[in-house]
N, C-alpha and C positions, 0 to 999 in steps of 0.2 A: 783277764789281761786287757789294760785297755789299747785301743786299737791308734794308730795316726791321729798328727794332731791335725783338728781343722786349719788351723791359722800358722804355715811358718813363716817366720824373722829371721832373717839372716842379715847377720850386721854387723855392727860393734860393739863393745862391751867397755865400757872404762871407768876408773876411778873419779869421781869429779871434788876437785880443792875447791872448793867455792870461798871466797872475802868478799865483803859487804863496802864498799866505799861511797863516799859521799859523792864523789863525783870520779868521773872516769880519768886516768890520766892522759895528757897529751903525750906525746913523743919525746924525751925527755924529762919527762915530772915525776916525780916520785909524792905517791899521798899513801895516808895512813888509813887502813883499813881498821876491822873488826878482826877477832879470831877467826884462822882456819877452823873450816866445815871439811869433812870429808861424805861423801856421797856416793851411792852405787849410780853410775848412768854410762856413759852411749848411747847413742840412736837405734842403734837393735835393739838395747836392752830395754829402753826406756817407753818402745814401742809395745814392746813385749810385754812389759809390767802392767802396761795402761790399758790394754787390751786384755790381760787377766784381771786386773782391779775391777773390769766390766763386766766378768764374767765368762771368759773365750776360756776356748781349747788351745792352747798355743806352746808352741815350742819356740827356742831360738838356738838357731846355728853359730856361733862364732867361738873366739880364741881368747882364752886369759895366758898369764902367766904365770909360774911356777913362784910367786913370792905372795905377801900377807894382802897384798890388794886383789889379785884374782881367787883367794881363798874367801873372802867375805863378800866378792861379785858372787862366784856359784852361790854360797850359801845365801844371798838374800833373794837370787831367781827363784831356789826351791822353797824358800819360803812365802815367796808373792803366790805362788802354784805357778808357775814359768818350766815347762820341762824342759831337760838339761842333756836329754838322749843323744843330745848333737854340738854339744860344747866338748870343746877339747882343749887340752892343758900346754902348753909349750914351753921350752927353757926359755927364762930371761923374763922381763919385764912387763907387765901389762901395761895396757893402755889406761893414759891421764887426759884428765881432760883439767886445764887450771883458768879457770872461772871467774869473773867479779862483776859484783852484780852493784847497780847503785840505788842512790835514793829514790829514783824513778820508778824501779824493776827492771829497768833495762838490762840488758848483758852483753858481755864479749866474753870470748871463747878459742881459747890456743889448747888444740888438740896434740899430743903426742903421742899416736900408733900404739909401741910397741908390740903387743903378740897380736894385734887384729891388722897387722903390716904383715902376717907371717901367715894369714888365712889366706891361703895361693886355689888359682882354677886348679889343680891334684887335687885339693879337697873334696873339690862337688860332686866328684863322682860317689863319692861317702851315703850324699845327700838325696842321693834321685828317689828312691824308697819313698823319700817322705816329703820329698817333691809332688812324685807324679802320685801320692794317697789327699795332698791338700788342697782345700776350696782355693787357699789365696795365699800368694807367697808375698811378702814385702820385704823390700831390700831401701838400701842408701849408699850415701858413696865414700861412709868411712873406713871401710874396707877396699880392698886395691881392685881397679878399676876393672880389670882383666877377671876376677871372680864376679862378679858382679854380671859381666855378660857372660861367663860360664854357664851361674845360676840362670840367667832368663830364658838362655838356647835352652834350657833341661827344660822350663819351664813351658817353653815352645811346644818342642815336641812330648810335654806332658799333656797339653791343653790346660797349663792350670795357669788361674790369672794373676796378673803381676800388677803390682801397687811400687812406682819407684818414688823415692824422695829423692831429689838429687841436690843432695847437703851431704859434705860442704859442696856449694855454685861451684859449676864447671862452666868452661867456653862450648859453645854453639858448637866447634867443630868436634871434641871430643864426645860432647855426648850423642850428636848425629852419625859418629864413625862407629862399626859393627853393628850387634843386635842390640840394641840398646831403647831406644824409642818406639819402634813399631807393637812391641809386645804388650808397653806401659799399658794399663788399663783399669784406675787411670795414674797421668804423670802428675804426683803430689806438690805444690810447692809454692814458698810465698814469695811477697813482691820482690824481695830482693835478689834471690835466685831467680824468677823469673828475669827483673831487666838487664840481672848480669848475662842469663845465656842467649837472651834475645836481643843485646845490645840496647835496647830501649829503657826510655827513663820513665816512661808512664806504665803501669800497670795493664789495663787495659789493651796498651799498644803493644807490649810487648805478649800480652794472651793470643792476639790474631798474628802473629811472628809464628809462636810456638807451634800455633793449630796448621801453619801451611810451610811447616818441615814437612823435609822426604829423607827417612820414612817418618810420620807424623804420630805422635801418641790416639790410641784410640779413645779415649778420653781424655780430659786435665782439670784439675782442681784448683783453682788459685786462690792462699788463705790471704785474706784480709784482715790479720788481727783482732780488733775490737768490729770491725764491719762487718765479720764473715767472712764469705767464702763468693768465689763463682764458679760455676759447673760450665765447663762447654764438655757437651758430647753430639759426635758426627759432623754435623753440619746445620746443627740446631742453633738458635743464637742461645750466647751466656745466660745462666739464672743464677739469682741470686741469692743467696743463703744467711739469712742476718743472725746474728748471733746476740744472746742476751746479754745485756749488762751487768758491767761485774767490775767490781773496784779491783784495779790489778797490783797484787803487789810484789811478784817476780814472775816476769816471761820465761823463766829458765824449761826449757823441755816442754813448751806449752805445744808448740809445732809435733812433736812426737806424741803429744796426747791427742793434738787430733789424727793425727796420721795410722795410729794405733787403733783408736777407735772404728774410724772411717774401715781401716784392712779385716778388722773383727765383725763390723755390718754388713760388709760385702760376702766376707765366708760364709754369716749367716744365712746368707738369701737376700738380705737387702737387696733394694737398686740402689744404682749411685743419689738420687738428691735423697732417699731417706737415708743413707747413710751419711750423707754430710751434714742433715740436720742432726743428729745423733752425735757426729764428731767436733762439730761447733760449739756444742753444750761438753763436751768433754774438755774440747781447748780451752772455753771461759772459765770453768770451776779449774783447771790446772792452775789457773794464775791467780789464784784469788790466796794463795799462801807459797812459802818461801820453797825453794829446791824443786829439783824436778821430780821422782820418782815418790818422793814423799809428798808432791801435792797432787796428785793422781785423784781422783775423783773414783768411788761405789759408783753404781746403780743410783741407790736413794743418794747421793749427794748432787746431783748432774738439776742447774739452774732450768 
């Protein structure tokens, strides 16, 4: 029988509509896309996959629904190898995520819940088993706010270490209110989330914001897209993490391929800057082809 997974996710699970447009529309515009793509993602999920596509022991905690899109979410986790011991079914509607990507790669992204709006703090106590058996737990904030610091108290008093993405961006004060921050280790996240919760426009400026919260992350990661990444831990100055080149042709889910990556090197044993050079080459090979789960990078495929 095999035993606890090293790696749990807990997060979200959604359907993803993706359309192809040539350019993005303004406020008002209506443009003509490509045909609907339908996709398995979330941020749990998507973390989860990318981290078994690598090889990990990973399970993922979250909610589908009781109709034809949470039926072919389970069945594509169990077939990436994603254990499912900790998914559970609910009436009503899973979660969508409706997507459009353009000539760039770029993306935007309108999330709508359903059964991962219904993953409530009742559940975690489900969870502690396989809480306090894993190397590294990594969460995000598509799931409702209040579970989230559930999970990290357990986490707390499991001593097991926490990997948070905080997507989608929160304000300063929400994510500094309860257990939230002190546990991170580390706080995962890119420029834009960064200068939304630190109110700053520069990256950089908003990294030394982050590091002198109270309570402060014990680590933090800040991805830099095509540039990398930078590590601050403790009181060290930033290093930097460059990442290879790579012709991009959809960002979609490339953040969850490093984040994924990064949470499976850590359970490993890694330290943090080998695991963020490890997750950098995972984030560049994500983008080098269309969708998120399906551009997921092997082992042998990692630039």
């Amino acid at each position: 029988m095999r035993g606890p997974a090293r790696l749990l996710v807990v997060g979200s699970i959604n359907a993803d509509l993706v359309v192809r447009v040539p350019a993005h529309p303004r406020p008002g515009e209506t443009v003509l896309g490509g045909d609907l793509a339908v996709h398995p993602g979330g941020k749990g999920a998507n973390q989860a996959v990318a981290a078994a596509r690598l090889g990990a022991d990973v399970a993922l905690a979250g909610r589908v629904g009781d109709d034809d899109h949470g039926r072919m979410l389970l069945a594509t986790l169990r077939r990436e190898g994603v254990r499912t011991e900790a998914m559970r079914t609910s009436p009503g509607s899973s979660g969508v995520a409706l997507i459009t990507v353009d000539d760039a790669g770029e993306n935007t992204i309108t999330v709508a819940p359903g059964a991962n709006a219904r993953f409530g703090p009742t559940d975690v106590a489900d969870l502690v088993p396989a809480i306090e058996a894993a190397a590294v737990v990594s969460l995000q904030l598509e799931i409702p706010l209040d579970t989230v610091r559930a999970v990290i108290e357990r986490c707390a008093a499991a001593h097991t270490r926490v990997v948070l993405n905080p997507s989608p961006a929160v304000s300063r004060h929400v994510l500094t209110s309860g257990a939230l921050l002190g546990a991170c280790d580390p706080l995962v996240l890119n420029e834009h989330e960064a200068t939304t919760i630190a109110g700053e426009g520069n990256a950089r400026d908003a990294l030394k914001v982050l590091r002198a919260l109270d309570p402060s992350p014990r680590s933090i990661v800040l991805t830099l897209g095509s540039a990398g990444a930078l590590i601050a831990e403790a009181d060290a100055e930033p290093v930097h993490i460059a990442a290879p080149a790579v012709t991009a042709v959809d960002t979609t889910g490339a953040g969850d391929a490093f984040t994924g990556a990064l949470a499976w090197r850590l359970a490993a044993g890694d330290d943090l800057p080998a695991a963020t050079r490890y997750a950098v080459r995972a984030g560049a090979a994500a983008v080098r082809r269309a969708g998120a789960q399906s551009s997921y990078p092997t082992p042998d495929e990692l630039p």
